[in-house]
C-alpha positions as a Markdown table, in Angstrom:
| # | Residue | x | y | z |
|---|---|---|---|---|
| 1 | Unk | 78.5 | 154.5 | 119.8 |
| 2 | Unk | 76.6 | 155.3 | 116.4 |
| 3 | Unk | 80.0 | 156.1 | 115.4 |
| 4 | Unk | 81.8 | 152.6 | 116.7 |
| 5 | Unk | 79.3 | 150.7 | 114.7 |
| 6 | Unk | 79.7 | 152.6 | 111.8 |
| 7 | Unk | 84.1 | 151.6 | 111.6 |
| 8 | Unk | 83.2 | 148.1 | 112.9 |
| 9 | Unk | 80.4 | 148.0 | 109.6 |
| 10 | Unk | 83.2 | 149.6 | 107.5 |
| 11 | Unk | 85.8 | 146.7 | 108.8 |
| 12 | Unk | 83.6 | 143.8 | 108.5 |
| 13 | Unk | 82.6 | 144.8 | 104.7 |
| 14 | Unk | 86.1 | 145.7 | 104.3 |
| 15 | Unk | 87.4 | 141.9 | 105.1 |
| 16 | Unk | 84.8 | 140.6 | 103.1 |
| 17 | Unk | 85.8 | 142.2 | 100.5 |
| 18 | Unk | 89.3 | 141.2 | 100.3 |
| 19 | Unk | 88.6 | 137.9 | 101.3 |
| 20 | Unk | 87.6 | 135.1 | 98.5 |
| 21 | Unk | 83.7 | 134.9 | 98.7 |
| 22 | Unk | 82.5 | 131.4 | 99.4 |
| 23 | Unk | 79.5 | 130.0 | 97.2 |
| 24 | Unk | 76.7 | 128.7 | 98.9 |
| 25 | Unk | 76.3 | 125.0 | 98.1 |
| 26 | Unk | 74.4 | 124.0 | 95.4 |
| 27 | Unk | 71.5 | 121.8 | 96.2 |
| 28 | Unk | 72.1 | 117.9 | 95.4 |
| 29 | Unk | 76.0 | 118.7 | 95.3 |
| 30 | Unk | 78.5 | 116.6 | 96.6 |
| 31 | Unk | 80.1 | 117.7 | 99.7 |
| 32 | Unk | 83.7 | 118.4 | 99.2 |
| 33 | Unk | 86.1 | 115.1 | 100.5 |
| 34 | Unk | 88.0 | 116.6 | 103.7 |
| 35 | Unk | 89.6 | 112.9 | 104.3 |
| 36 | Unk | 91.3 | 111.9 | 101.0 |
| 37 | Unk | 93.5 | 108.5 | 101.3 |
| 38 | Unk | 95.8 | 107.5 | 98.2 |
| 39 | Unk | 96.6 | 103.6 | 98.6 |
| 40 | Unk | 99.2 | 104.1 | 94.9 |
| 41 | Unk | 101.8 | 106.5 | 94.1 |
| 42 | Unk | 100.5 | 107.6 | 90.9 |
| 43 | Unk | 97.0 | 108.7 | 92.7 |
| 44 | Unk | 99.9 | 110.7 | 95.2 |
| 45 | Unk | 100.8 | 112.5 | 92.7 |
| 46 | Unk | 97.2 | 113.3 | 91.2 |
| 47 | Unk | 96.7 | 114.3 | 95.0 |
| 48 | Unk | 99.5 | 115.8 | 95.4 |
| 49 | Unk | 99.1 | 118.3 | 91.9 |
| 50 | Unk | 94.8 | 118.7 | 92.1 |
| 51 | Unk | 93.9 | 119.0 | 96.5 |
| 52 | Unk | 94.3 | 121.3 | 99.4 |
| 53 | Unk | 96.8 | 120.3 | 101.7 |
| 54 | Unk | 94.3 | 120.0 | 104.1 |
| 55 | Unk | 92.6 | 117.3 | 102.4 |
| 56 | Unk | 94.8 | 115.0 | 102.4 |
| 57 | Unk | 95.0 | 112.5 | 104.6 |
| 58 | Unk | 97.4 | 110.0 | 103.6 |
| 59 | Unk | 100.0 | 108.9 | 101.0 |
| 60 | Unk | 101.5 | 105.7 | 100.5 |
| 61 | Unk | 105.1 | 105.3 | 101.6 |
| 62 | Unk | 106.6 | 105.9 | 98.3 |
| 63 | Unk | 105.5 | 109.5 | 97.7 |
| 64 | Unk | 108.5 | 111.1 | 99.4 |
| 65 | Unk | 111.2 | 108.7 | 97.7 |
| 66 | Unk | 112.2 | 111.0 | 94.7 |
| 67 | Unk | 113.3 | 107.9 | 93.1 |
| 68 | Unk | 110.1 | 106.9 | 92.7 |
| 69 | Unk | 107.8 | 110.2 | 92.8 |
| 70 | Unk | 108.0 | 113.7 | 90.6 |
| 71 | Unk | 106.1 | 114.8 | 93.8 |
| 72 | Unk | 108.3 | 113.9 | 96.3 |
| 73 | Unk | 109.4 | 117.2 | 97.8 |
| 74 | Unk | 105.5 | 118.4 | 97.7 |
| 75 | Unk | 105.0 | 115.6 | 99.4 |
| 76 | Unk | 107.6 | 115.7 | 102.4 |
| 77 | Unk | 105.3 | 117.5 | 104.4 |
| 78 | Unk | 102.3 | 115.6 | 103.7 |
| 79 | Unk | 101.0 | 112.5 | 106.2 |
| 80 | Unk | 101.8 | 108.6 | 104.9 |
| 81 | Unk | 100.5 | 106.0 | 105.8 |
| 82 | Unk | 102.1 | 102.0 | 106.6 |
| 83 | Unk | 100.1 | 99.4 | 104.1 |
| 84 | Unk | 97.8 | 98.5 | 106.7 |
| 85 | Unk | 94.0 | 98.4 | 107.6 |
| 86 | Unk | 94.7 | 99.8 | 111.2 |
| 87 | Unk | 96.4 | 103.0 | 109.7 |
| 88 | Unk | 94.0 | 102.9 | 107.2 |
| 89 | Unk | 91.1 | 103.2 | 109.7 |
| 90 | Unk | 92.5 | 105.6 | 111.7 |
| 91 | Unk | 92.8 | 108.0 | 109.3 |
| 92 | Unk | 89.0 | 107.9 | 108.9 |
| 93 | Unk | 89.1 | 108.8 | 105.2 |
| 94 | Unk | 85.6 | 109.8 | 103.7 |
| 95 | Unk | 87.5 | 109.4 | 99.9 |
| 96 | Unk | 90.1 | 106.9 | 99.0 |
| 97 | Unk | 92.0 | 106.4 | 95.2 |
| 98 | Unk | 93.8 | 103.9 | 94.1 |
| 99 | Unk | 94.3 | 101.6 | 90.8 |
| 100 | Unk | 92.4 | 100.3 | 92.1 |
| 101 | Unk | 91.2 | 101.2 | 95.3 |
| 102 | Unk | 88.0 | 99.2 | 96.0 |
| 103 | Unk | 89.8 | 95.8 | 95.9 |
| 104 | Unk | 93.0 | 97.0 | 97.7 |
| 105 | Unk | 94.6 | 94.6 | 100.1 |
| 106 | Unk | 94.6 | 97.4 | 102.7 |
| 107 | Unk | 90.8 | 97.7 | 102.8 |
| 108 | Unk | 89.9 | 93.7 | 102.9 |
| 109 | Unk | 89.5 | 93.5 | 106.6 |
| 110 | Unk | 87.4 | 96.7 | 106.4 |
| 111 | Unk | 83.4 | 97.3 | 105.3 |
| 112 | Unk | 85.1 | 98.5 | 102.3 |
| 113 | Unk | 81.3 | 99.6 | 101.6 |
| 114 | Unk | 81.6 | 101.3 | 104.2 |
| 115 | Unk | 84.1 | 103.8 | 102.3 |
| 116 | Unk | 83.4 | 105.9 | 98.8 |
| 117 | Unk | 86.2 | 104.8 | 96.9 |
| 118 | Unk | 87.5 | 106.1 | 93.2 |
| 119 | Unk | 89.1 | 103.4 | 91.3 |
| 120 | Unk | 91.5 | 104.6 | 88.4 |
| 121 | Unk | 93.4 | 103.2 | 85.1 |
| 122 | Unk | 97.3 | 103.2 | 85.1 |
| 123 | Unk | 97.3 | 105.6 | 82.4 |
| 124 | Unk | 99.6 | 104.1 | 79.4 |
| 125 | Unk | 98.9 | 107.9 | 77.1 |
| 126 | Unk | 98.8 | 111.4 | 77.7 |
| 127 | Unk | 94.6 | 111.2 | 76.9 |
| 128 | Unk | 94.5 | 109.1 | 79.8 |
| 129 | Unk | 96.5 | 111.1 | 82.3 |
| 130 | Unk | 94.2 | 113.7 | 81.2 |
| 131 | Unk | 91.1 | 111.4 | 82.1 |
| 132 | Unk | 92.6 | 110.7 | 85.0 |
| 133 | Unk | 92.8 | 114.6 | 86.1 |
| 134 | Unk | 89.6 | 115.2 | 85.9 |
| 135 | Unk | 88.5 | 112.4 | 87.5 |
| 136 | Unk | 90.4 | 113.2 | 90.3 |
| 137 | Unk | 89.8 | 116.9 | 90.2 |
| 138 | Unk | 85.7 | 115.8 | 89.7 |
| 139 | Unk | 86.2 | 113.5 | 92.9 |
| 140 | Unk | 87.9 | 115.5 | 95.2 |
| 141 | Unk | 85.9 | 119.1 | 94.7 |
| 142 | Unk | 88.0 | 121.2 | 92.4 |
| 143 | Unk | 87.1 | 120.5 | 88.7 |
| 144 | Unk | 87.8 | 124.1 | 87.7 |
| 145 | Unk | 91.8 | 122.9 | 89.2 |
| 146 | Unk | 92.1 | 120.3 | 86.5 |
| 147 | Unk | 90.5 | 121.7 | 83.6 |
| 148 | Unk | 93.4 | 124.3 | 84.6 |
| 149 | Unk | 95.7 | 121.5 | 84.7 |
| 150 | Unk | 94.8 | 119.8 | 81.5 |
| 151 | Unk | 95.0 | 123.2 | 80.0 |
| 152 | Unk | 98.5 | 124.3 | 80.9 |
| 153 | Unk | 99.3 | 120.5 | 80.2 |
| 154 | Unk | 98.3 | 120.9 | 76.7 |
| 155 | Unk | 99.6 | 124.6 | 75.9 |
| 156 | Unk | 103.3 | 123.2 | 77.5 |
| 157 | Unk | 103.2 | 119.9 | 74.7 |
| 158 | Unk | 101.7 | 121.9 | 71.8 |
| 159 | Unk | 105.3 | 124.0 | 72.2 |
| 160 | Unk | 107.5 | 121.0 | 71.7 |
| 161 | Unk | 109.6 | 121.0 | 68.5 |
| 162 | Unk | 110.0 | 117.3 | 67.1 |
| 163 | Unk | 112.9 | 117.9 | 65.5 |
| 164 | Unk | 114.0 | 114.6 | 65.6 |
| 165 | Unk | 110.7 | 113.0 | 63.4 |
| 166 | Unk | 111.5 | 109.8 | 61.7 |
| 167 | Unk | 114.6 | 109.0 | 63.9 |
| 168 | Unk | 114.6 | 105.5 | 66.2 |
| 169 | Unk | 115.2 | 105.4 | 69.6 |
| 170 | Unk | 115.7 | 102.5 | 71.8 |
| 171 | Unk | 114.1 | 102.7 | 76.2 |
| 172 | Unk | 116.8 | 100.5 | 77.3 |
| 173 | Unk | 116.9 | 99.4 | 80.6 |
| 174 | Unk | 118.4 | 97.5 | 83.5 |
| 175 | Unk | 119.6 | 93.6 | 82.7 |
| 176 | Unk | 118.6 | 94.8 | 78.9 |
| 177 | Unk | 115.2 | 95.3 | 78.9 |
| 178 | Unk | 113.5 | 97.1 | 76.3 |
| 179 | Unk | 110.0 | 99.0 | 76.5 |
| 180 | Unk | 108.0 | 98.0 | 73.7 |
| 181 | Unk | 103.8 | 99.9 | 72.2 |
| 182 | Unk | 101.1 | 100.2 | 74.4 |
| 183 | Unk | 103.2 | 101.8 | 77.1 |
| 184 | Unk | 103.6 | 105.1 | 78.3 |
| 185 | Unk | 107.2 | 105.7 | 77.2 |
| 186 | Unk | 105.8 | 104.2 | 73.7 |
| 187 | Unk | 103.1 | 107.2 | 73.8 |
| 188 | Unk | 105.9 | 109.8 | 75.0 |
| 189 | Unk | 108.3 | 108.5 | 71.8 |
| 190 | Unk | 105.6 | 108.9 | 69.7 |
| 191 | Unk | 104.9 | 112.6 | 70.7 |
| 192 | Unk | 108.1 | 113.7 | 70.2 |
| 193 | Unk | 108.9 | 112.0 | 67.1 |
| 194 | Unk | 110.6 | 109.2 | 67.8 |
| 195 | Unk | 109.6 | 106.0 | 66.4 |
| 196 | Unk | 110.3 | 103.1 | 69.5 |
| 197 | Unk | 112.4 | 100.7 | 68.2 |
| 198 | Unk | 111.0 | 97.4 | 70.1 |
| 199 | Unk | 107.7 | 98.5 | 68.0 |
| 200 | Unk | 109.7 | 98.6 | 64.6 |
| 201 | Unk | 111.1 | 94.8 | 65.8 |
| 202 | Unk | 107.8 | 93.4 | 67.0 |
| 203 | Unk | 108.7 | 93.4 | 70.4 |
| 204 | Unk | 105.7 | 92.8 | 73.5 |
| 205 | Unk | 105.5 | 95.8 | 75.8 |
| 206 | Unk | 108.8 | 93.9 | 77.8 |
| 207 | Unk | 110.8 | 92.2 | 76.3 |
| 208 | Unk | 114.6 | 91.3 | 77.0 |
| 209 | Unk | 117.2 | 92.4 | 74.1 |
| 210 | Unk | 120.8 | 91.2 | 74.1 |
| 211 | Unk | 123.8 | 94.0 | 73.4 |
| 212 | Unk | 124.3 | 92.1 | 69.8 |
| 213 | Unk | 121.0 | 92.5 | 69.0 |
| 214 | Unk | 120.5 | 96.2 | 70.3 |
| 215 | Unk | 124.3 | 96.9 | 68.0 |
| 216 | Unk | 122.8 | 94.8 | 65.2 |
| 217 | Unk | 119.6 | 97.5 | 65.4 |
| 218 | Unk | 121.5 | 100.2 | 64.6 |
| 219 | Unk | 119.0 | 102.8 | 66.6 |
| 220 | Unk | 119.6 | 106.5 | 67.0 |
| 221 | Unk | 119.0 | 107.2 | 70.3 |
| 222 | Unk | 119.0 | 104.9 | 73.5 |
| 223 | Unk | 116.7 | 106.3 | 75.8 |
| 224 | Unk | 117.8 | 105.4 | 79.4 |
| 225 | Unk | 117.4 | 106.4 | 83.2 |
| 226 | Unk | 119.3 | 109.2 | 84.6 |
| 227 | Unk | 120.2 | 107.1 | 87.6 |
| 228 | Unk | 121.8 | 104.7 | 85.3 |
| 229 | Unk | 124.4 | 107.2 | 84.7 |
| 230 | Unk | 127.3 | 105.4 | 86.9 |
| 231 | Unk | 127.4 | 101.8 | 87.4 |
| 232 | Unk | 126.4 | 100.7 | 90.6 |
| 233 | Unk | 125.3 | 97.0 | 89.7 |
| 234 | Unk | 125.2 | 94.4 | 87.2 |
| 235 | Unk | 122.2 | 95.7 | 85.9 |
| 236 | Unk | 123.4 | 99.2 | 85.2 |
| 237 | Unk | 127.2 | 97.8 | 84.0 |
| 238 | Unk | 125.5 | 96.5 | 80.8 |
| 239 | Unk | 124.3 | 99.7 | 80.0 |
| 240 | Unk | 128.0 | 100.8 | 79.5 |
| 241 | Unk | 129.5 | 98.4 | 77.9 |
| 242 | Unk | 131.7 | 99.9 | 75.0 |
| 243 | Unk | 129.5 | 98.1 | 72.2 |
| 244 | Unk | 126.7 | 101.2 | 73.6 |
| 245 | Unk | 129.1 | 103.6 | 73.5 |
| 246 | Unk | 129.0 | 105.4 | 70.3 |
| 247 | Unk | 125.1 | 105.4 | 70.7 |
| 248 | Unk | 123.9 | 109.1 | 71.8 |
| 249 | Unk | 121.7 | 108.8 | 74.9 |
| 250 | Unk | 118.8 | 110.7 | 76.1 |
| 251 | Unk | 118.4 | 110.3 | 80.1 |
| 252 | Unk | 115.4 | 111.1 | 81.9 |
| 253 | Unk | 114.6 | 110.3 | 85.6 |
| 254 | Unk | 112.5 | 107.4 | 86.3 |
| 255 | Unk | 110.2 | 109.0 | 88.6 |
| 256 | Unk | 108.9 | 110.9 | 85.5 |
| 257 | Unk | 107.6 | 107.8 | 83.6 |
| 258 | Unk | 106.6 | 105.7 | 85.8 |
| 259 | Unk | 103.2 | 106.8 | 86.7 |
| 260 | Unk | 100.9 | 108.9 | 84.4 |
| 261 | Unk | 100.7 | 112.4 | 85.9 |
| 262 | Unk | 101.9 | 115.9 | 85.1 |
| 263 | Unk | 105.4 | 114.9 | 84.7 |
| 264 | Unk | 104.5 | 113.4 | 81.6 |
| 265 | Unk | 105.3 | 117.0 | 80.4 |
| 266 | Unk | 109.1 | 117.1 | 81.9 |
| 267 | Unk | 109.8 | 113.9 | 80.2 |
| 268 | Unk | 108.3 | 114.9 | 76.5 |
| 269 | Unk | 110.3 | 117.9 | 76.7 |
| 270 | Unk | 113.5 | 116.7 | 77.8 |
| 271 | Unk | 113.2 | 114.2 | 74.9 |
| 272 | Unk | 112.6 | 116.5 | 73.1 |
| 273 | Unk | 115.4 | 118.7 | 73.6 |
| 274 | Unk | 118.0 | 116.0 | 74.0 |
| 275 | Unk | 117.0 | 114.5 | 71.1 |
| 276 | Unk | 117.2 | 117.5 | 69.1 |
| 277 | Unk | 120.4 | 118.4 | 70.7 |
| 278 | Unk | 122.2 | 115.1 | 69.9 |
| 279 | Unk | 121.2 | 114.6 | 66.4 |
């Protein structure tokens, strides 16, 4: 017996050992969210990069559409919820984002005070998807995870070689619209060189530009969406007219830019390289 209880000592200090050692909890703490609800699909894909799996709760519908979301295969696995109150409620969240959350139209026919909500900025620069991490991270338990973040975030940008500084490029879109300052493309533009044309014209933040006026520019780059690569519409048929052609092109997917998140980092560097590559 003396002998039993000495293995069973030896395999209980054994498993402790090799398991991660839990921290008792602080006094005055927050307790850790267990139910997290994301009612946008840039606070997905802040979810998606910064919580356990098991927090989660739900994501809105768009998280698995790659189209729309860098996160979308991390997310195929993950619960989503219809824009409704009922779904809402029955996923019995004790922390919902959002941009914002606390005035979401899914939480209106709810005691929203009834819910701890976090409401966040659409994040326009790369110091505001930073804010945004550790907000999130902060929130949700796991500071230490987006400091990390934030970290690896920086180191991966501080590589990039602008070798492209001083040249123009043009974020032409759909129909001919143009991304002007003040946006996040603006932000990523400015990183890696470029200088955004619509700002060098005095263009708003969206503004429509004709193909005589984007030939009469003269810019060195037109920065586009990869899925405008083949024409499928009208919208995507101006984009290859033969007036364009001789303009070297820098494609990038959508679901990079249009939220504030870690992808910000695939985007600057494929700029960057394409840029570089195409001078």
């Amino acid at each position: 017996m003396r002998r039993l209880l000495h293995l069973a000592l030896v395999a209980l200090l054994g498993a402790g050992a090799s398991a991660s050692p839990t921290p008792p909890p602080v006094a005055g703490a927050p307790v850790r969210p267990q139910r997290i609800v994301s009612l946008n699909l840039c606070t997905d894909q802040l979810l998606i990069a910064l919580a356990d799996r098991g927090q989660i709760a739900g994501l809105t519908l768009h998280a698995r559409d790659p189209g729309m979301s860098a996160a979308a295969a991390l997310a195929q696995r993950l619960p989503v919820l219809k824009p409704s109150a009922e779904q809402l409620y029955a996923a019995r969240p004790d922390l919902i984002l959002g941009m914002p959350a606390s005035s979401h139209p899914m939480l209106q026919p709810l005691n929203a005070r009834g819910y701890r909500t976090i409401d966040l900025e659409d994040a326009q620069s790369y110091a505001a998807i930073a804010g945004n991490i550790r907000t999130v991270a902060a929130a949700i338990g796991h500071p230490a995870r987006g400091e990390a973040l934030v970290h690896r975030m920086d180191a991966e940008l501080a590589r990039l070689h602008a070798a492209s500084r001083g040249k123009v490029a043009a974020y032409y879109q759909r129909r001919g619209f143009l991304t002007g300052g003040g946006t996040l493309i603006d932000d990523l533009m400015t990183r890696t060189g470029l200088t955004n044309l619509a700002v060098k014209l005095g263009k708003p933040p969206l503004s429509q530009v004709g193909l005589e006026e984007m030939v009469a520019a003269r810019p060195d780059f037109l920065i586009v969406e990869s899925a405008t690569a083949r024409v499928v519409d009208q919208g995507t048929e101006m984009l290859h007219h033969p007036a364009l052609r001789r303009i070297p092109r820098i494609a990038i997917p959508q679901a990079w830019t249009v939220c504030g998140g870690p992808a910000y980092v695939l985007a600057a560097r494929r700029i960057a390289e394409q840029a570089a590559r195409r001078r």
